[in-house]
OpenMM code with the backbone's topology and positions (N, CA, C; nanometers):
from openmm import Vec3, app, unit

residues = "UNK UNK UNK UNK UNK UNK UNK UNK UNK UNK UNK UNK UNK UNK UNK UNK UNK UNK UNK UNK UNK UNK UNK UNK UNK UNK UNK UNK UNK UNK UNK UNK UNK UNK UNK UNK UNK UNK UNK UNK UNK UNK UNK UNK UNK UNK UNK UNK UNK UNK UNK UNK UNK UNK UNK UNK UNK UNK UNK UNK UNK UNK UNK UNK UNK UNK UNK UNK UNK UNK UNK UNK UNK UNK UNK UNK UNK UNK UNK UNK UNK UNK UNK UNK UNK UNK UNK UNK UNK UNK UNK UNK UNK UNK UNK UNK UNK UNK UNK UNK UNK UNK UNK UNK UNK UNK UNK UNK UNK UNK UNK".split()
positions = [
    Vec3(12.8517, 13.2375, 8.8996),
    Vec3(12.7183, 13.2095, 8.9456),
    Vec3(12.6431, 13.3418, 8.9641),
    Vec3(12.5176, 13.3184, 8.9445),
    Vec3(12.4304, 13.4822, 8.9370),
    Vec3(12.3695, 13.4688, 9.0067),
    Vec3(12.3432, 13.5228, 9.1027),
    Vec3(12.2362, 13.5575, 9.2541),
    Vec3(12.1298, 13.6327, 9.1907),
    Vec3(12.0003, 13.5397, 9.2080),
    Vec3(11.8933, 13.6622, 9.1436),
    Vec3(11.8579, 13.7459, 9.2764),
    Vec3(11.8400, 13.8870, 9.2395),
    Vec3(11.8065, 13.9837, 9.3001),
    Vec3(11.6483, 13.9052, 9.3810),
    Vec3(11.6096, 13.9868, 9.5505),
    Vec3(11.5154, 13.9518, 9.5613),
    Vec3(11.4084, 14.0529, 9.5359),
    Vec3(11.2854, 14.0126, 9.4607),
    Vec3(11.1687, 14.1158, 9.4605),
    Vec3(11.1753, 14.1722, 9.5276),
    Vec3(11.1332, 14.3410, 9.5163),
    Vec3(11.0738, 14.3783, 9.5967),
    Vec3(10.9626, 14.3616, 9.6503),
    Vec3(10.9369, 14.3590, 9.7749),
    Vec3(10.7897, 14.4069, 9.7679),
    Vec3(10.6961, 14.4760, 9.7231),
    Vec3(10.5812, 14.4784, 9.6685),
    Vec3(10.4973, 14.5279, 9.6246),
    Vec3(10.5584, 14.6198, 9.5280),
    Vec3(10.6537, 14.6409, 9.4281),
    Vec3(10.7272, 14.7006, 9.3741),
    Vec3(10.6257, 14.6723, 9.2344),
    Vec3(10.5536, 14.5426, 9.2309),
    Vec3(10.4384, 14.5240, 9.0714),
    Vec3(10.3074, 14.4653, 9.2118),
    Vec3(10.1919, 14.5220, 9.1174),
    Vec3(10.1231, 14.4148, 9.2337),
    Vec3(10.0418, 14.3064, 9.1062),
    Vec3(10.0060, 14.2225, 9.2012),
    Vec3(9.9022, 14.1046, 9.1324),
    Vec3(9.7724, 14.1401, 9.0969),
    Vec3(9.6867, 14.1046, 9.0118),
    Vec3(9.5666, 14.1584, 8.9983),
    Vec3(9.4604, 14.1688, 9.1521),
    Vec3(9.4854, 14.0498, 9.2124),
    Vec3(9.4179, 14.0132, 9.3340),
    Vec3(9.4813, 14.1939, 9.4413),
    Vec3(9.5592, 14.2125, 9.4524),
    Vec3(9.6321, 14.3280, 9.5505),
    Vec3(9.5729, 14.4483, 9.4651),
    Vec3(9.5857, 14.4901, 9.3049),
    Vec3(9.5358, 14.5776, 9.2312),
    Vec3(9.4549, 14.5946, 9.2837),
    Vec3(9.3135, 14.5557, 9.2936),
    Vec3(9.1901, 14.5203, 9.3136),
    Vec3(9.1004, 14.5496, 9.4518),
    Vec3(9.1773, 14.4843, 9.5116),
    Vec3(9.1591, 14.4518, 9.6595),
    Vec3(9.1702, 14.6541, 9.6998),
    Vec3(9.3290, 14.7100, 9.6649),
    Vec3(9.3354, 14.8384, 9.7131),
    Vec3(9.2700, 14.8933, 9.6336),
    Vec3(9.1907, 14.8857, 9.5389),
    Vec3(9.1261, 14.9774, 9.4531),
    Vec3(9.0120, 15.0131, 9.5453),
    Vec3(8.9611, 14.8829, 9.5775),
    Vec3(8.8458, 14.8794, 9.6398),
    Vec3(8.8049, 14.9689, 9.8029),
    Vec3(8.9641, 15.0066, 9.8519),
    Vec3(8.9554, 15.0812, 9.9848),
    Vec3(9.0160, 15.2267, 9.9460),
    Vec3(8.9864, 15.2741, 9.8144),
    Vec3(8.9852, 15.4195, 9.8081),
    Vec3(8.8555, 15.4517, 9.9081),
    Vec3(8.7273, 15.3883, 9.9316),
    Vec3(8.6539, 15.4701, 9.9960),
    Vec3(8.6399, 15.3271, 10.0971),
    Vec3(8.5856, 15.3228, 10.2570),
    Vec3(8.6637, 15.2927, 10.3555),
    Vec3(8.5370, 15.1417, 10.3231),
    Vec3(8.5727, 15.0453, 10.3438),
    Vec3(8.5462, 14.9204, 10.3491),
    Vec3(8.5946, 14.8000, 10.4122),
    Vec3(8.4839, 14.6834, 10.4349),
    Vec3(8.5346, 14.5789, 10.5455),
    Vec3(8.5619, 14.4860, 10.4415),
    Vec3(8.6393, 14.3813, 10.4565),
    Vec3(8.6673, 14.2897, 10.3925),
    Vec3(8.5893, 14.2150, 10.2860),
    Vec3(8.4359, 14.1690, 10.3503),
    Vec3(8.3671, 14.1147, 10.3140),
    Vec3(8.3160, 14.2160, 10.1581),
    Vec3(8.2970, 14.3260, 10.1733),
    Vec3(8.2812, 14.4268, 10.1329),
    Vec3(8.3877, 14.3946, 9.9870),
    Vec3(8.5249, 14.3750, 10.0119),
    Vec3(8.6355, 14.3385, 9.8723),
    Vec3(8.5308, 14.2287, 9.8287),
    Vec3(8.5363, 14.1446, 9.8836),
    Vec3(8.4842, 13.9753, 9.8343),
    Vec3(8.3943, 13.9929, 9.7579),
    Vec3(8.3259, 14.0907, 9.8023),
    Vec3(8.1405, 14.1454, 9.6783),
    Vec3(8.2125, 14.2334, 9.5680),
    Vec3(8.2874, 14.3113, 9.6138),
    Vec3(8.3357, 14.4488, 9.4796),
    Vec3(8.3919, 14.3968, 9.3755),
    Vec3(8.4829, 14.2482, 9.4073),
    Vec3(8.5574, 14.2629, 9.3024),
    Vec3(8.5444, 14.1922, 9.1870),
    Vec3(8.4385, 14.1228, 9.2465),
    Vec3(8.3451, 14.0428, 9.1307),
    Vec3(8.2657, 14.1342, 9.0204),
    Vec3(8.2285, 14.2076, 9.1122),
    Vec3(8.1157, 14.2992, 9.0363),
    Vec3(8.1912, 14.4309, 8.9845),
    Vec3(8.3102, 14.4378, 8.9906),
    Vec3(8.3959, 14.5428, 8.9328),
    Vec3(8.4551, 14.5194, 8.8124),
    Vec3(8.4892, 14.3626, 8.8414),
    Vec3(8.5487, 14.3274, 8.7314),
    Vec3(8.4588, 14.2227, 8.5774),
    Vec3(8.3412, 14.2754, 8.6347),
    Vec3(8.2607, 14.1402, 8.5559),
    Vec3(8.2432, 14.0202, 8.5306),
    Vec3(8.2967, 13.9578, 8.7017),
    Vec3(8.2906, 13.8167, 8.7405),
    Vec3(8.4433, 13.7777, 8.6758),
    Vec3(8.5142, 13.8610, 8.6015),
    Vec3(8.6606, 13.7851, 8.6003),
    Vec3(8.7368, 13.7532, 8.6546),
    Vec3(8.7490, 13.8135, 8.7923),
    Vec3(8.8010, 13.8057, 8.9095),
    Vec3(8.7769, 13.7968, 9.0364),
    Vec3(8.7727, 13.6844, 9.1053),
    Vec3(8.7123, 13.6599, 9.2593),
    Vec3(8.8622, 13.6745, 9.3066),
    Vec3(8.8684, 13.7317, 9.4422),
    Vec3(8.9858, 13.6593, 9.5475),
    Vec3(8.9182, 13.6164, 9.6347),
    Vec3(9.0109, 13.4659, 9.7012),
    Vec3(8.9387, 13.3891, 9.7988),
    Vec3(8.9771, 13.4650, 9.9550),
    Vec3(8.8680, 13.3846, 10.0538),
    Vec3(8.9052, 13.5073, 10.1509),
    Vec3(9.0336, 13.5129, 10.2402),
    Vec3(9.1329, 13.3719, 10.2280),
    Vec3(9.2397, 13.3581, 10.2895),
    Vec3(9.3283, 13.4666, 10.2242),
    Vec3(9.3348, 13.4180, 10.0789),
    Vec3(9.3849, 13.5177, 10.0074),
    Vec3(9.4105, 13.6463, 10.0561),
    Vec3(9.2861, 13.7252, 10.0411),
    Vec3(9.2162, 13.8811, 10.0881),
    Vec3(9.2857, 13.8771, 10.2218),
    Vec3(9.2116, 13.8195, 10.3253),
    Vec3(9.2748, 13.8393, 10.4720),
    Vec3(9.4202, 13.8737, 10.4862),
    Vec3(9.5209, 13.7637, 10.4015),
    Vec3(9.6309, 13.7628, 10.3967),
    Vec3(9.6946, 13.8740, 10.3396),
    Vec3(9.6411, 13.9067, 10.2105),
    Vec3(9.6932, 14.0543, 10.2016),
    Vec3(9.6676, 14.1911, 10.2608),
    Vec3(9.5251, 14.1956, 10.3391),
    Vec3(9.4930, 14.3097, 10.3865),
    Vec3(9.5783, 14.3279, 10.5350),
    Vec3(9.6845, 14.2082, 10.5758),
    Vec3(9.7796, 14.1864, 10.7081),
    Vec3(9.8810, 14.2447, 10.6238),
    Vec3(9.9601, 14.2022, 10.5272),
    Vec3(10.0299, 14.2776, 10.4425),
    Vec3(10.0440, 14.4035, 10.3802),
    Vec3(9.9172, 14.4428, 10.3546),
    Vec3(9.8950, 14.5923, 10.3177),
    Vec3(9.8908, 14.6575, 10.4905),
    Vec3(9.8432, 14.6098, 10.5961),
    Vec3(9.8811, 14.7182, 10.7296),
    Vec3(9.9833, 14.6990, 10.7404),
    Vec3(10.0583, 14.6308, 10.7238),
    Vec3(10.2168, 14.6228, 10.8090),
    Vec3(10.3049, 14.6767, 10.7158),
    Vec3(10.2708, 14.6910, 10.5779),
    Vec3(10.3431, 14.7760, 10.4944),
    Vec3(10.2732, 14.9413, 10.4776),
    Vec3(10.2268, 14.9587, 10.5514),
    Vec3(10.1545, 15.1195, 10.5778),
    Vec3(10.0819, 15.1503, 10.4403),
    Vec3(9.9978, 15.0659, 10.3894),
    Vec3(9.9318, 15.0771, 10.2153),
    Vec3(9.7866, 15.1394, 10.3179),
    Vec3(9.7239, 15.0876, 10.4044),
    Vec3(9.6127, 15.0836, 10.4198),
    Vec3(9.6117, 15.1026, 10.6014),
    Vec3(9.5251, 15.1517, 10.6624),
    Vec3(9.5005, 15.1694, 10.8004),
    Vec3(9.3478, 15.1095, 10.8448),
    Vec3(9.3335, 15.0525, 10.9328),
    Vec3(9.2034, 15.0280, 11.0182),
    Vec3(9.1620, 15.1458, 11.0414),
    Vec3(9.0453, 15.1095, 11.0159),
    Vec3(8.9254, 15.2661, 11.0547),
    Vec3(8.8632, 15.2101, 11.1331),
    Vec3(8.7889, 15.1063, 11.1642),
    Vec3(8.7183, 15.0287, 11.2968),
    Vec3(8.7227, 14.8949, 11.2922),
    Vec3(8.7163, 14.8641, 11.4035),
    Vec3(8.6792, 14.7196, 11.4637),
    Vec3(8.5272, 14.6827, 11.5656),
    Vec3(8.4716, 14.5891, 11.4674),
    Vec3(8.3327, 14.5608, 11.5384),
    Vec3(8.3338, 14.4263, 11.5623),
    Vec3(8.3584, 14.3691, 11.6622),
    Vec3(8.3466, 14.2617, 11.6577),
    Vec3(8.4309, 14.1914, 11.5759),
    Vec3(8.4475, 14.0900, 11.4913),
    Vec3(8.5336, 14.0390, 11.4307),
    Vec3(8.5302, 14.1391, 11.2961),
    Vec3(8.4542, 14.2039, 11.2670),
    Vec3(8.4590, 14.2782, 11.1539),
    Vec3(8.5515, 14.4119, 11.1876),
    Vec3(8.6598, 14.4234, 11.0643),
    Vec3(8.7624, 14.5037, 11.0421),
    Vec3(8.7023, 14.5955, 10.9318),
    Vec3(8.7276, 14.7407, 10.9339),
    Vec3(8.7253, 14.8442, 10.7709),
    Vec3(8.8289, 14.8906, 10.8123),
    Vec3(8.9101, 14.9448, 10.6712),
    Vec3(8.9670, 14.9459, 10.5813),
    Vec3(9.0101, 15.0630, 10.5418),
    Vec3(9.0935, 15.1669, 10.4611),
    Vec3(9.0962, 15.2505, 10.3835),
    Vec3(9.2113, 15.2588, 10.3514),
    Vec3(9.2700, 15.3481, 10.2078),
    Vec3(9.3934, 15.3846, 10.1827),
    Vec3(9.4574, 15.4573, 10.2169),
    Vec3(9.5919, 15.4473, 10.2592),
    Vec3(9.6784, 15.5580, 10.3107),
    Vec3(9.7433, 15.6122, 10.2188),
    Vec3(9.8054, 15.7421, 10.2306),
    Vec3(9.8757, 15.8221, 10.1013),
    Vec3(9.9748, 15.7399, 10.0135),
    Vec3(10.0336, 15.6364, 10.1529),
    Vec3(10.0987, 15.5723, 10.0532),
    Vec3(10.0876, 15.4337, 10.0102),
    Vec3(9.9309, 15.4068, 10.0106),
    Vec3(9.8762, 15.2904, 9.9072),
    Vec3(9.8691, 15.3441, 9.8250),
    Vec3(9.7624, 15.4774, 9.8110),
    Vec3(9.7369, 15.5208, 9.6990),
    Vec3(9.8680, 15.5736, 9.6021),
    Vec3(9.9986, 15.6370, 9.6296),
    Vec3(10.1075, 15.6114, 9.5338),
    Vec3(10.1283, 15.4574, 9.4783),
    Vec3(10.1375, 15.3683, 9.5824),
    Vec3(10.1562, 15.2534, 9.5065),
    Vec3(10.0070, 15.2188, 9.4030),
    Vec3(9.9446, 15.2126, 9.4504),
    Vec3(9.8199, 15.2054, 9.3216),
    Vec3(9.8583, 15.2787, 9.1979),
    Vec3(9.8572, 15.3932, 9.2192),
    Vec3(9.9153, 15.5124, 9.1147),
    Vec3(10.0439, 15.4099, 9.0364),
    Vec3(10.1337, 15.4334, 9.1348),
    Vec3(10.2267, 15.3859, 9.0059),
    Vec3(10.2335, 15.2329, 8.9301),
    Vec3(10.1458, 15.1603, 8.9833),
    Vec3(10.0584, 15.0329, 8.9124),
    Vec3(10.0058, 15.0596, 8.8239),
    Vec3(9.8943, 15.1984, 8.7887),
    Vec3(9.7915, 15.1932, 8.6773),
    Vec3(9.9549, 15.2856, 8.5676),
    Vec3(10.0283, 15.3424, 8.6407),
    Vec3(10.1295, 15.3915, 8.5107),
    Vec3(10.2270, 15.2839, 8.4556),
    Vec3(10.2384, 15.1711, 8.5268),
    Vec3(10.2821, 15.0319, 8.4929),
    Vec3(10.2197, 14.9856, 8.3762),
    Vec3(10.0935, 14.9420, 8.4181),
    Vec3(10.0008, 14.9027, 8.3398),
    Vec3(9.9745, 14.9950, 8.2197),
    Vec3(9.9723, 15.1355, 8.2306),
    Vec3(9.9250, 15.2014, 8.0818),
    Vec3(10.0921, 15.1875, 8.0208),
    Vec3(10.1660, 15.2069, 8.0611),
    Vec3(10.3164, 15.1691, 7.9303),
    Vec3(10.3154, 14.9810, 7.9206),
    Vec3(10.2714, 14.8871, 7.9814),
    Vec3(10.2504, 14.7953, 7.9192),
    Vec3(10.2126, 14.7979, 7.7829),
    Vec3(10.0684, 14.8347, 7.8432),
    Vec3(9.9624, 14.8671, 7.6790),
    Vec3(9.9913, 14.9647, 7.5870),
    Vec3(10.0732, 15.0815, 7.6224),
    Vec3(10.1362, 15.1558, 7.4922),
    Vec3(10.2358, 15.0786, 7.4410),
    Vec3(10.3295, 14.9771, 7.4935),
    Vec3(10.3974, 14.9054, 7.4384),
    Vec3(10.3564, 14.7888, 7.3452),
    Vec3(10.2572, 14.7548, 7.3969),
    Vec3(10.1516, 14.6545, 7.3008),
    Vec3(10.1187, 14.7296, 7.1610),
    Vec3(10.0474, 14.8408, 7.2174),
    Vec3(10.0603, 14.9075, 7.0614),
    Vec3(10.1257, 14.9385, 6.9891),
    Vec3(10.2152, 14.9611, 6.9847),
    Vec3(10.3559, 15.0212, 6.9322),
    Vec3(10.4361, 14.8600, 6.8673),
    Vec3(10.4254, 14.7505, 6.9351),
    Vec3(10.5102, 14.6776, 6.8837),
    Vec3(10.3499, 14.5817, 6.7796),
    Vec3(10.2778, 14.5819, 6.7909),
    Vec3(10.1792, 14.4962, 6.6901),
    Vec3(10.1075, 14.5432, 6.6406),
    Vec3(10.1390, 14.7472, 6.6204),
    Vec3(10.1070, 14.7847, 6.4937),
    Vec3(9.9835, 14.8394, 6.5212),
    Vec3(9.9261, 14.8882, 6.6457),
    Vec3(9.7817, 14.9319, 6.6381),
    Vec3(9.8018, 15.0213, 6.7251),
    Vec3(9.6637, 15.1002, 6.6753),
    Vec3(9.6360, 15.2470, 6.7603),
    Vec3(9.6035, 15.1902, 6.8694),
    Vec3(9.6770, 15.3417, 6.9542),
    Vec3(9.6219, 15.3293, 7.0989),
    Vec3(9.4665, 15.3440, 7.1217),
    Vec3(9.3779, 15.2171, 7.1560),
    Vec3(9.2433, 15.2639, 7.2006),
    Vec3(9.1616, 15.4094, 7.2824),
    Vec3(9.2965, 15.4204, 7.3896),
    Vec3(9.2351, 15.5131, 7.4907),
    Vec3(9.1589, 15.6197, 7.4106),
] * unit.nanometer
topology = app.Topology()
chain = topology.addChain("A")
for resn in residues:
    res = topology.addResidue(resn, chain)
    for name in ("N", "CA", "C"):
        topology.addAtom(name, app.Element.getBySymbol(name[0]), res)
């Protein structure tokens, strides 16, 4: 019998988590993701706000991101050194995906 290994955490992220931390390189409130990532991505991508909420509890308790203030019910946001490695090693995920795409169906790399 084979025990599948359990994920790591945040070891790949989802487009919704990609996104979301992209968006707190410079310091932002939640509501703030909900507008960016529409308009970042050219309406291809909304996250809903349970969603968002839920991961931005996940990204503090995994030290990705720190509170910069609290106003009232409104929370901001920013990246900690070590969101931004995990971001980092997401976009080097993502670019050997796509060199692998090229390489196996025969086409130049765009970049």
């Amino acid at each position: 019998m084979v025990i599948p290994l359990a994920r790591v955490k945040f070891q790949t992220l989802t487009e919704q988590m990609f996104y979301a931390l992209l968006c707190l390189k410079d310091e932002c409130c939640g509501t703030d993701i909900l507008d960016r990532v529409p308009a970042m991505t050219h309406r291809r991508l909304n996250i809903g706000s349970g969603t968002l909420y839920t991961l931005l509890e996940q990204f503090l308790e995994a030290g990705m991101i720190r509170q910069t203030k609290a106003e009232g019910r409104r929370r901001s946001y920013i990246l900690t050194d070590k969101g931004l490695d995990i971001l980092e090693k997401e976009r080097v995920r993502i670019e050997a995906q796509l060199s692998d795409y090229y390489a196996i169906m025969g086409k130049e790399d765009a970049r």
